[in-house]
TIBADO-901660 format. One line per 4 residues: number of its first residue (from 1); their letters; for each residue x, y, z of C-alpha. Coordinates in Angstrom, 3 decimals, always signed. Layout:
// TIBADO-901660
NUM> A> X:Y:Z ~ ...
***
This chain:
// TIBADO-901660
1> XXXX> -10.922:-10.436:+20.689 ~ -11.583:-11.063:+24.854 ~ -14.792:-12.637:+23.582 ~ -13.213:-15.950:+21.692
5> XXXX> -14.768:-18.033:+24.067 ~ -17.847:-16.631:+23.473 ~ -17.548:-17.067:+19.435 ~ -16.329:-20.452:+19.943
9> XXXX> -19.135:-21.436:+21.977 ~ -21.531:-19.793:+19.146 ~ -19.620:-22.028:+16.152 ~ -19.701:-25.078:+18.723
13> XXXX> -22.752:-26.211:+16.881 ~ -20.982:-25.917:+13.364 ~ -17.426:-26.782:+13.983 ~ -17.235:-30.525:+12.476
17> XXXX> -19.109:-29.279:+9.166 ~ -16.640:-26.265:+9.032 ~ -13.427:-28.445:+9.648 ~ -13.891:-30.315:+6.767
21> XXXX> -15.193:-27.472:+4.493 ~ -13.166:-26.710:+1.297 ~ -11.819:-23.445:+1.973 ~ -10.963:-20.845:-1.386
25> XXXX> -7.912:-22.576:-3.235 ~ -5.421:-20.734:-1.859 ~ -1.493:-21.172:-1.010 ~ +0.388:-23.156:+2.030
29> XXXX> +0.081:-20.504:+5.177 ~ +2.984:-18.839:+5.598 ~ +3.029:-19.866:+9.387 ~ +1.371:-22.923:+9.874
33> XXXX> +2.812:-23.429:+13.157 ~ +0.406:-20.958:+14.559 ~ -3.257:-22.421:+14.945 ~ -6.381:-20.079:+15.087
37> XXXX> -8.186:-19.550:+18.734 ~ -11.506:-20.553:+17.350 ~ -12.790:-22.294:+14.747 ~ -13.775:-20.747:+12.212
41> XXXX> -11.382:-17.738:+12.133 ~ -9.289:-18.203:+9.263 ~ -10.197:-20.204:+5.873 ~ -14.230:-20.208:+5.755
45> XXXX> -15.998:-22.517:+3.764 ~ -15.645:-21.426:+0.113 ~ -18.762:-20.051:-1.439 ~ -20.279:-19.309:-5.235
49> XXXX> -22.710:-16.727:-5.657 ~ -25.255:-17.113:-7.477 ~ -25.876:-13.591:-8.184 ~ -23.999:-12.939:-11.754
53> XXXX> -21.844:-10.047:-12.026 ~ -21.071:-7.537:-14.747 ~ -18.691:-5.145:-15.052 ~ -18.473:-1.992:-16.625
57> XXXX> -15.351:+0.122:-17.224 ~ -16.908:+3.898:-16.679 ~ -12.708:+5.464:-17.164 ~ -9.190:+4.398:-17.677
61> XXXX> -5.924:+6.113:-17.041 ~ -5.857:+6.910:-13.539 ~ -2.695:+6.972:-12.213 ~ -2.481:+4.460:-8.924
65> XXXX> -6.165:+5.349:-7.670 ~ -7.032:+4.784:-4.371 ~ -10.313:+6.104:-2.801 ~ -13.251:+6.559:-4.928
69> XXXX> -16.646:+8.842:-3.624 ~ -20.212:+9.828:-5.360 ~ -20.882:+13.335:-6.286 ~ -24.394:+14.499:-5.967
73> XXXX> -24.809:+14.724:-9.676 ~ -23.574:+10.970:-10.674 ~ -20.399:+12.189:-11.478 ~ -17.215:+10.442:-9.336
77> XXXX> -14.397:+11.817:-7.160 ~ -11.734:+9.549:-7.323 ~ -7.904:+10.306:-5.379 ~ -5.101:+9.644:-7.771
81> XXXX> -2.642:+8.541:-5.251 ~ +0.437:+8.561:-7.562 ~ -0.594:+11.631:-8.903 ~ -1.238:+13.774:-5.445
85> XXXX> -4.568:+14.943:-6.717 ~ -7.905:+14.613:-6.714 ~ -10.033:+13.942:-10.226 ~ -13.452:+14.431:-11.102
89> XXXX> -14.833:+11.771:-13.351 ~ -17.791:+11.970:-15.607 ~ -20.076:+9.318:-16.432 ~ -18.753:+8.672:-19.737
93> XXXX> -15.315:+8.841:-18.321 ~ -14.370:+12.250:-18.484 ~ -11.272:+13.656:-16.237 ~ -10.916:+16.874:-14.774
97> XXXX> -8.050:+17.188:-12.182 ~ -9.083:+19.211:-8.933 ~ -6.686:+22.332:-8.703 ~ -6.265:+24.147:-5.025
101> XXXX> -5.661:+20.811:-2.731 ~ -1.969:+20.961:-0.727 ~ +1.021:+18.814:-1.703 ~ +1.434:+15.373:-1.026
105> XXXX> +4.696:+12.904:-0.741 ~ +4.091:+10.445:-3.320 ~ +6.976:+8.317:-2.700 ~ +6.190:+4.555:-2.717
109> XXXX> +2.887:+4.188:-0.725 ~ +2.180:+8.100:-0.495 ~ -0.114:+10.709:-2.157 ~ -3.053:+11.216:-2.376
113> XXXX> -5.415:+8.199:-0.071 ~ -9.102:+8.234:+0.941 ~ -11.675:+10.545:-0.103 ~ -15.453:+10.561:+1.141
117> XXXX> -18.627:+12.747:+0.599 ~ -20.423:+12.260:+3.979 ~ -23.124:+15.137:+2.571 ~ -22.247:+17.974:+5.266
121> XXXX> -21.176:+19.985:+2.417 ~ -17.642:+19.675:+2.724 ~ -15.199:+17.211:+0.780 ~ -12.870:+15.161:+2.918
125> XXXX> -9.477:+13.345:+2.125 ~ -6.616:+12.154:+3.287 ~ -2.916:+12.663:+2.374 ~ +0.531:+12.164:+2.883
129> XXXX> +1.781:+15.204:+4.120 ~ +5.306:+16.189:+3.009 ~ +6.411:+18.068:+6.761 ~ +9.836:+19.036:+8.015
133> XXXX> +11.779:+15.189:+9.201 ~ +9.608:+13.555:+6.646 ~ +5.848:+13.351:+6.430 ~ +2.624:+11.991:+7.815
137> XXXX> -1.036:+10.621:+7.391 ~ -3.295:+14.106:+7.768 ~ -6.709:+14.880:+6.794 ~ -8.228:+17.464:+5.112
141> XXXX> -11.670:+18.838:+4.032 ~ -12.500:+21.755:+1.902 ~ -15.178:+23.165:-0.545 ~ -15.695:+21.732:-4.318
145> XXXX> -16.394:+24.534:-6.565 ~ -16.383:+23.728:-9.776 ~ -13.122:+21.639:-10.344 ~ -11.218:+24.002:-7.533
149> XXXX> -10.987:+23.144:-4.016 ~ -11.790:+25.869:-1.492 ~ -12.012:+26.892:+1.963 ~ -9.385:+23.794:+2.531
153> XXXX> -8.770:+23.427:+6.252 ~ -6.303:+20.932:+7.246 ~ -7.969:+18.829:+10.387 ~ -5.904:+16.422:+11.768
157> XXXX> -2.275:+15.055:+11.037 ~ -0.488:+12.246:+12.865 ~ +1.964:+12.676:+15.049 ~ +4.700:+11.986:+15.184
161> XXXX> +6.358:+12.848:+11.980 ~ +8.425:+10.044:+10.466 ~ +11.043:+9.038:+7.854 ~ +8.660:+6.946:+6.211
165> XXXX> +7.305:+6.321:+2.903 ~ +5.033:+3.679:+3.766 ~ +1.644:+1.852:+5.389 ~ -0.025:+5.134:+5.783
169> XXXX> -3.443:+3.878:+6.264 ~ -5.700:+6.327:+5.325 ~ -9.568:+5.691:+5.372 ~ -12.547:+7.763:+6.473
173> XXXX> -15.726:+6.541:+8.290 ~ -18.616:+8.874:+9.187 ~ -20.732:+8.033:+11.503 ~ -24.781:+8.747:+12.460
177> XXXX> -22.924:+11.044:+15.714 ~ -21.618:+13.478:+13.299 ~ -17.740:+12.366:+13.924 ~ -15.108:+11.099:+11.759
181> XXXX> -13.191:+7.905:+12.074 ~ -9.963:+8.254:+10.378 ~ -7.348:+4.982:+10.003 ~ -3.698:+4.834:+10.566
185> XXXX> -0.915:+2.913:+9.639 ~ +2.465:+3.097:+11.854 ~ +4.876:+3.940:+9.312 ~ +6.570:+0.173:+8.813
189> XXXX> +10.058:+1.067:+10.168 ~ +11.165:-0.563:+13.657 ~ +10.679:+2.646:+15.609 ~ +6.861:+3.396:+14.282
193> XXXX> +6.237:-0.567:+14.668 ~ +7.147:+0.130:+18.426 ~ +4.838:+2.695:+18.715 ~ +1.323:+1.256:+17.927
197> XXXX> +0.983:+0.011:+20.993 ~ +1.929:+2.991:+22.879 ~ -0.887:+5.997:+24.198 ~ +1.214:+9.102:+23.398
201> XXXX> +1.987:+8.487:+19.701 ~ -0.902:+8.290:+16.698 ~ +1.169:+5.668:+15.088 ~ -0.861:+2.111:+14.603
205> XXXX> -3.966:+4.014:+15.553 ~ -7.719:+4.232:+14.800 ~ -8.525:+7.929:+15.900 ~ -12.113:+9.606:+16.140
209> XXXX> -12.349:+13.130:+15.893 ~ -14.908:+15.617:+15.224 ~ -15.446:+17.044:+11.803 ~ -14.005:+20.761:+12.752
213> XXXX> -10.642:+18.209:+13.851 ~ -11.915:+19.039:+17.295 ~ -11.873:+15.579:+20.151 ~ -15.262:+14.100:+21.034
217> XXXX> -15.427:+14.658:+25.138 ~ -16.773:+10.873:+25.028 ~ -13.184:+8.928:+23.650 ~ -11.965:+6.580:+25.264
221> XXXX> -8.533:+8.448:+26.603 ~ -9.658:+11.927:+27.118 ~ -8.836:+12.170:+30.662 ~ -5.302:+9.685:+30.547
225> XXXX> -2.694:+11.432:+31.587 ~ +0.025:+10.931:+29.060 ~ -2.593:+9.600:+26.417 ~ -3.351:+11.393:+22.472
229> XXXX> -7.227:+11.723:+22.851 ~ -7.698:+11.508:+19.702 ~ -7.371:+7.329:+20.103 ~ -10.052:+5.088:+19.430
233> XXXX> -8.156:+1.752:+18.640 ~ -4.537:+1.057:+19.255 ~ -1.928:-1.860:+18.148 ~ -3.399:-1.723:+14.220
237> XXXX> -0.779:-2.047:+11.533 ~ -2.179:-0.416:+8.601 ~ -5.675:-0.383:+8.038 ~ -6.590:+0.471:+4.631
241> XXXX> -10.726:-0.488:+4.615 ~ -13.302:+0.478:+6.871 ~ -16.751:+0.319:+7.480 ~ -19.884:+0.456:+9.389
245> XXXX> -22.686:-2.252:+9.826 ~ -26.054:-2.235:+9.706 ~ -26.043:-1.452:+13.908 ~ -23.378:+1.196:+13.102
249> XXXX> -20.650:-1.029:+14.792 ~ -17.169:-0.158:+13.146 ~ -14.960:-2.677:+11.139 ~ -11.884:-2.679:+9.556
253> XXXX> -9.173:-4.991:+7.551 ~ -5.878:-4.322:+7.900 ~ -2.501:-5.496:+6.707 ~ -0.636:-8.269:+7.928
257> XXXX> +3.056:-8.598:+7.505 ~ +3.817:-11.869:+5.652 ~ +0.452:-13.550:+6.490 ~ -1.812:-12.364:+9.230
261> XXXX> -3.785:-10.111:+7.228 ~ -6.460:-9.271:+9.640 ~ -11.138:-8.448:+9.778 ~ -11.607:-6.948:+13.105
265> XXXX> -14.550:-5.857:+14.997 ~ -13.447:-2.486:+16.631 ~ -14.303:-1.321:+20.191 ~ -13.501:+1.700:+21.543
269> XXXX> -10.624:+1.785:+23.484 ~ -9.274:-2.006:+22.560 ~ -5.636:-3.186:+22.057 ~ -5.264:-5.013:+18.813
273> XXXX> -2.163:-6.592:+19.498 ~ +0.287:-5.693:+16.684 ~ +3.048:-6.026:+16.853 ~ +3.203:-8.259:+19.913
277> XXXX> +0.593:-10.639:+18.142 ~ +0.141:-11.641:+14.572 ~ -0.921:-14.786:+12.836 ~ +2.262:-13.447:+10.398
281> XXXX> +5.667:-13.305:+10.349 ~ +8.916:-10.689:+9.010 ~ +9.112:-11.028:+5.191 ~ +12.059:-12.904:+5.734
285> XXXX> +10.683:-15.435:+7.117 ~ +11.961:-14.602:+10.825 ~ +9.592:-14.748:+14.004 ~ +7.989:-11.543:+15.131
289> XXXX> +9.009:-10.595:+18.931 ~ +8.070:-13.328:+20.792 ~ +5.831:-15.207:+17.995 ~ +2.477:-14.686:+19.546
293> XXXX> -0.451:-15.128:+18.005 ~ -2.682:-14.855:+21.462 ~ -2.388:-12.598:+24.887 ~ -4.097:-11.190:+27.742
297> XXXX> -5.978:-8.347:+26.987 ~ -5.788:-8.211:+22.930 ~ -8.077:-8.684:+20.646 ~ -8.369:-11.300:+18.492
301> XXXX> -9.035:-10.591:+14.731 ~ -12.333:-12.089:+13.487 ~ -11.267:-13.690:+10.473 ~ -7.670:-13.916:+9.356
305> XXXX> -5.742:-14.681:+6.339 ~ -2.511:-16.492:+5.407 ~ -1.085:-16.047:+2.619 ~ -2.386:-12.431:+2.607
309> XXXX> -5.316:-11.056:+0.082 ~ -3.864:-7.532:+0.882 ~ -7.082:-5.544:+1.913 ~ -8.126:-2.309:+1.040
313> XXXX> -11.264:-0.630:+0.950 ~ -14.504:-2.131:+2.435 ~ -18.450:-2.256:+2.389 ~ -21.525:-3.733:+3.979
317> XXXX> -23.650:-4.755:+1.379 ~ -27.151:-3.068:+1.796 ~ -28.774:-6.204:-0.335 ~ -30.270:-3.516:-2.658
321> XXXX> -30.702:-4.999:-6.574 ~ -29.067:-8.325:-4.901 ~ -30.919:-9.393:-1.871 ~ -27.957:-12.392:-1.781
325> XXXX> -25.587:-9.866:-0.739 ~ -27.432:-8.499:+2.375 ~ -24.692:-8.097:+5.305 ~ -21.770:-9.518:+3.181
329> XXXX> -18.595:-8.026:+3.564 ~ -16.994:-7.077:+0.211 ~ -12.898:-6.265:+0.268 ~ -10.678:-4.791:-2.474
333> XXXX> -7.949:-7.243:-2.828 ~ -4.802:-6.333:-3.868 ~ -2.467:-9.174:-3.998 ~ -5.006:-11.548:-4.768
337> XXXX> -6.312:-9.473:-7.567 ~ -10.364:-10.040:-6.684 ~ -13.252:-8.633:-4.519 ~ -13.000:-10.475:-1.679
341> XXXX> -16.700:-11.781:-0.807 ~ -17.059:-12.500:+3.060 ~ -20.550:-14.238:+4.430 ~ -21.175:-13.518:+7.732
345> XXXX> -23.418:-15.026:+9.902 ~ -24.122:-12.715:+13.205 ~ -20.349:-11.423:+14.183 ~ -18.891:-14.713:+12.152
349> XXXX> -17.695:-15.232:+8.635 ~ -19.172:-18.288:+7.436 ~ -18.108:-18.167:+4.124 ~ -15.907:-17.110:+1.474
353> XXXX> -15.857:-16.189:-2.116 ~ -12.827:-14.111:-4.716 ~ -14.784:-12.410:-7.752 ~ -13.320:-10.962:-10.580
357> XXXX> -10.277:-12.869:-10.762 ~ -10.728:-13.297:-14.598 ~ -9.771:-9.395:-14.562 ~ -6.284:-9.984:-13.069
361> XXXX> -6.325:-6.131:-11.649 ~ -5.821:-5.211:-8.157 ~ -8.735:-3.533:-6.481 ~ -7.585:-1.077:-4.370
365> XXXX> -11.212:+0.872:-3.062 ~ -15.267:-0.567:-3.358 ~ -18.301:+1.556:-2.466 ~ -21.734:+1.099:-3.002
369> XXXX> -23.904:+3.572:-5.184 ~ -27.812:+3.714:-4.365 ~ -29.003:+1.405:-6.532 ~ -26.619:-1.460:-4.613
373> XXXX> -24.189:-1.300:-7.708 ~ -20.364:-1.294:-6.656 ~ -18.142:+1.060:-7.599 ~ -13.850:-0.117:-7.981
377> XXXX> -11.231:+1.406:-8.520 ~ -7.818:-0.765:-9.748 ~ -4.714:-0.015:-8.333 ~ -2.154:+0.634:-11.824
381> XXXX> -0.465:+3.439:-13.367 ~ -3.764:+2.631:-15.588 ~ -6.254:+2.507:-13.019 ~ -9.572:+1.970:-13.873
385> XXXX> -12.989:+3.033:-12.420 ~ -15.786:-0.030:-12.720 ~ -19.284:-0.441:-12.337 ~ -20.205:-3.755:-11.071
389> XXXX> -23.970:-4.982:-11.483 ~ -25.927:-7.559:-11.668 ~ -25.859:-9.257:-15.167 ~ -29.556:-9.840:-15.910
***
């Protein structure tokens, strides 16, 4: 972010203390050659609840899930992403697939991706969309009745088309101004890469749109000539969590390449960097363009990670039935096979913590339900849906 001098000046006070804090065991960074711009940014202080936590397993034998959302009734609505549907789940585990939603391209990292509830009466999801030349993030909404899906209307799709089966991105955020946040990924191949940094392509986007799939009059590129005004955020990678804060300030993780996995503070209209920084590198081991980690007029990520937790879906703790967990950041990890537990202190992560490791699952989605309970889903061809309280 343009304000590191800022946040360095804020952790000025701390920085000794948090030099020689134990970080979470973890593995050798990947690129140790590049150093953080502030302290503070990467490898927080590691941190042990005290807060217990039990787990429940509510169902079993979802295939991949990936987004999970609260029906009215206490039933669940969970996307099967291997499976290109979308499932209602009982209480006592129950499954009944959702007939009347369109096809998706389930290839590798495609199908069926976020789902969310936001109480306007409509269901909304995302998808990837099989389309002539390959396929593409696009979001849809439609009418639960019953277990059938009606009055779909197909809102937004990303443009342009690729020949892609991956990094999709693929959540939804809703919020208080009655818009939609939607996350993007730019496709992984070299000419999508080259693109999320570019004003007339969705690729490597954050987009806001209305919740017809009309443009808010008040984004950031409206009146650019040449410029998708659909764009909120540009130079992401694939950003599979998002969330709001308590101010209603947006946030998202995203994934790095090999290390570089990234928490970022979103403004509207920002450059992220990717891919002309990253705290990563290529999975072979080779430098990224010109292997910058800093530049004029990019953000820098909050908090980083190398080696990579792989991050998926997000939350803001409310503190509800675990007044510890007020304002903490909780993170589906995927390749480190744990909620990821961030403590923040004002815009700062102060402290980290991986829960559930015991379970050796990948979590792929976390929500909260009213009560402050967590809701995960695990990313397997025998995905589960948990319950995670506090054991008392």
């Amino acid at each position: 972010m343009t304000r590191t001098l800022l946040i360095a000046a804020l952790l000025a006070a701390s920085a000794s203390a948090a030099a020689v804090a134990a970080p979470v065991k973890q593995g050798p960074p990947n690129v140790p050659e590049k150093q953080p711009a502030f302290a503070g940014q990467t490898r927080a202080e590691a941190v042990i609840a005290k807060t217990q936590l039990k787990v429940t397993e509510i169902a079993t034998g979802l295939n991949k899930p990936w987004g999970v959302a609260l029906l009215k009734d206490g039933r669940f609505l969970v996307s099967e992403k291997a499976a290109g549907r979308l499932t209602i789940v009982a209480a006592d585990g129950t499954k009944t697939p959702v007939t009347g939603t369109p096809a998706t391209d389930t290839r590798n990292q495609g199908g069926m991706l976020g789902v969310a509830i936001p109480g306007d009466g409509w269901v909304y999801w995302t998808y990837a969309e099989p389309r002539e030349g390959g396929n593409g993030t696009s979001v849809a909404r439609g009418h639960l009745v019953g277990s059938q899906m009606r009055d779909v209307q197909v809102i937004f799709r990303q443009l342009p088309t690729m020949d892609s089966a991956q990094h999709y991105g693929g959540r939804l955020v809703f919020p208080k101004d009655g818009t939609l946040i939607v996350t993007l990924g730019e496709r992984s191949i070299l000419p999508g890469r080259m693109q999320a940094q570019k004003l007339d392509s969705l690729l490597g986007k954050i987009v806001r749109i209305n919740r017809d799939g009309s443009i808010p009059k008040n984004n950031p590129f409206v009146n650019a000539a040449g410029a998708r005004p659909e764009i909120w955020s540009y130079g992401n990678r694939n950003v599979q969590g998002a969330a709001l804060d308590a101010r209603g300030r947006l946030w998202e993780v995203e994934h790095g390449p090999q290390g570089g996995d990234e928490l970022n503070q979103i403004q509207m209209g920002r450059d992220y960097g990717w891919p002309t920084i990253t705290y990563g590198e290529e999975y072979s081991g080779k430098v990224i363009g010109d292997g910058l980690s800093q530049a004029p007029g990019m953000e820098q990520p909050v908090y980083y990670w190398d080696p990579v937790i792989g991050p998926s879906g997000m939350i803001f703790h409310s503190g509800r039935g675990a007044p510890e967990f007020k304002g903490n950041i909780f993170i589906g990890g995927l390749r480190v096979q744990a909620l990821v537990r961030l403590v923040m202190k004002g815009d700062l992560v102060v402290g980290e913590e991986r829960l559930l490791t015991d379970r050796k699952e990948r979590i792929r989605d976390v929500i909260e339900g009213p009560a402050g309970e967590m809701y995960l889903v695990t990313d397997d061809v025998n995905g589960k849906l948990l319950k995670v309280t506090p054991a008392r």
